[in-house]
N, C-alpha and C positions, 0 to 999 in steps of 0.2 A: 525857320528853326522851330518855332512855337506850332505850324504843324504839324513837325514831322516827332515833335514830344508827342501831340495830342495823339497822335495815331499810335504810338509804341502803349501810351496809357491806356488808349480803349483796348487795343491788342489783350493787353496783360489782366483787363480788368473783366473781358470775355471769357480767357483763360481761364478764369478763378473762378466767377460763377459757375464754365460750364464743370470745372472739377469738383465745384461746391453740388451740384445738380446730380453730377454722377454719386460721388459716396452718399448724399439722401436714396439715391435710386438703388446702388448697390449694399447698403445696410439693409432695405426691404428685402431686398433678394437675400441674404444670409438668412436673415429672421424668419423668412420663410421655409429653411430647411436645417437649422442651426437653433428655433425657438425664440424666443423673446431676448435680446440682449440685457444684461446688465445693467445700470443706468450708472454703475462706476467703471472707468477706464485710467489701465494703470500707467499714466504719462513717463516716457523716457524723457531725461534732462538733454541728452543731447539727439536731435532729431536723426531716425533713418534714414531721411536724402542728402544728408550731410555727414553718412558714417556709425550715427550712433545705434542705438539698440531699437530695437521693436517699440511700439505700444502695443497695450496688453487689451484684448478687447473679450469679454466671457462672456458665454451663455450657456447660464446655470438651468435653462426652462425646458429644456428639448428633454434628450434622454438622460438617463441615470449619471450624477457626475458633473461634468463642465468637461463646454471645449472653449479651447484657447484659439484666439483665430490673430492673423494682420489683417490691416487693413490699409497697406501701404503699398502691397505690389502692383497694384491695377490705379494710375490715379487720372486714368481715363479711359470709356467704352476702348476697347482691343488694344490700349498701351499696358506694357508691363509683362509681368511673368505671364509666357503662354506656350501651350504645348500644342500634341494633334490633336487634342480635342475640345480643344478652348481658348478662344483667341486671349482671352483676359482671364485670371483668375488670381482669390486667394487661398491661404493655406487656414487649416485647422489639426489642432491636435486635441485629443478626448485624454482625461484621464476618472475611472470612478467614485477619486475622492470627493470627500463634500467639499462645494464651493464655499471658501471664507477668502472674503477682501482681506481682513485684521491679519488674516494668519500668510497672507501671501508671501511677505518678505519675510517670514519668518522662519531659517530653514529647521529650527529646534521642532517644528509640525509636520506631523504626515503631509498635509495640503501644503506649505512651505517647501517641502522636499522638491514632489513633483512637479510644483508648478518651476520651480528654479529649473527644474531639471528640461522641461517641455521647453522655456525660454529658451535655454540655451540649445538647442535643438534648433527652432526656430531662426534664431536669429544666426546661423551659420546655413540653414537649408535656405532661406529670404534670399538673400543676398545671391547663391546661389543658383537659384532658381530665373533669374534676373540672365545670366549667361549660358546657362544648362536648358534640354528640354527635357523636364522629368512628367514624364505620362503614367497611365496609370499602369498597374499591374510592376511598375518596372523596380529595381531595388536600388538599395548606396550604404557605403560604411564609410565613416568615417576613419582617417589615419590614426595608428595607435597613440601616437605622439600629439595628439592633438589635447588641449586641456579640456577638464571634464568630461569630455562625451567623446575621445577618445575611442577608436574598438567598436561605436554603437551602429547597430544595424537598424535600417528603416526600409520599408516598403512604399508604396504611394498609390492613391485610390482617387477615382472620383467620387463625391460626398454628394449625397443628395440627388435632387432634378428640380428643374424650375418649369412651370408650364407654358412660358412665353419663350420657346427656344432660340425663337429668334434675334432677342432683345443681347446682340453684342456678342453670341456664346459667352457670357460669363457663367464662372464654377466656383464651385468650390474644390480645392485637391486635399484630403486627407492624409496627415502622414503617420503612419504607426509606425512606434519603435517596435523589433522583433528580438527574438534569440537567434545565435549565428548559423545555429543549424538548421532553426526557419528560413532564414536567409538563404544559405545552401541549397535548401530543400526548393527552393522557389527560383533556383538560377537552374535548376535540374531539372525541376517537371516544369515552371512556369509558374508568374506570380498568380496568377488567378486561382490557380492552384490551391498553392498557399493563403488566398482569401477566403476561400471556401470552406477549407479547417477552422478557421480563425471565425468565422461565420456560423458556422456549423458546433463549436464547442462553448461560444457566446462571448467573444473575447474581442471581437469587430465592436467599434472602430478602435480599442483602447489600446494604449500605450505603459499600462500599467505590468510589470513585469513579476509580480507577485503569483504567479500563476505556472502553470505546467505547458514545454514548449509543445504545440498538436504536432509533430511530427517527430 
């Protein structure tokens, strides 16, 4: 009896390091194309693998703005959300606002708005993603009846490159909110398409919809 504890114990306790092992190795790999993270992380009360909501992980250092990334889909090299081009990855979404922690739950703030709004985005693609294979170039709307985000259109990219390709295929997937007729416009000609507008008018990677739709 007392063996067959101690072997469930080391089992569990291999487990943990090697997942403690991976998120050190896989937060190197974001930071490398994602910038420097945060050193604050917005804790959910009730945990993602039990149902709850995301944690909120920023990186205000890369380009113009903050992206909002998980860091719960991959909680080992090739487990988790993966598509054809990535055995393991997570999600990020950009938005231009300035990054403020203080202002994040606050929706009375531009930065409050957004970020509420990218949550909730996230935390319905997460989950998601987990039974779907969503690749890049490809698109998704949400049902109208749906609360908040309802009606919203997204695209999805690969984000970045890492130079050790081999290390697990992990990624990062980018997901930009669109206008519906981007959306349209990109189930007609092709998302790539429509990335290359988006690319091209300076509006890649963001989600920020304050702007004039490129097509």
């Amino acid at each position: 009896m007392w063996n067959w504890i101690k072997r469930i114990f080391s089992r569990e306790t291999s487990d943990e390091a090697a997942a403690e092992q991976w998120y050190e190795e896989k937060s190197n790999l974001m930071e490398h194309v994602l910038g420097k993270e945060h050193d604050m992380v917005m804790h959910s009360l009730i945990p993602y693998a039990v149902g709850g909501a995301l944690h909120g992980y920023y990186y205000p250092n890369g380009i113009e703005g903050v992206g909002i990334a998980t860091k719960e889909l991959s909680t080992l090299p090739g487990k988790g959300s993966r598509n054809d081009f990535f055995d393991c990855y997570e999600l990020v979404m950009f938005t231009r606002e300035k990054f403020s922690f203080e202002e994040a739950l606050d929706k009375s703030t531009s930065f409050g708005q957004i970020h509420h709004h990218l949550k909730a985005i996230l935390n319905v693609v997460a989950p998601y993603s987990a039974q779907a294979t969503l690749n890049p170039a490809e698109t998704c709307e949400f049902p109208e009846d749906m609360e908040e985000i309802g009606g919203k259109c997204l695209i999805f990219d690969r984000y970045g490159s890492f130079s050790d390709s081999e290390l697990n295929s992990f990624g990062m997937m980018v997901v930009i909110e669109v206008f519906r007729r981007e959306m349209n416009y990109a189930r007609k000609k092709g998302g790539n398409s429509l990335i290359k507008r988006l690319k091209k008018a300076g509006h890649y990677p963001y989600s920020d919809l304050d702007r004039d739709p490129v097509v």
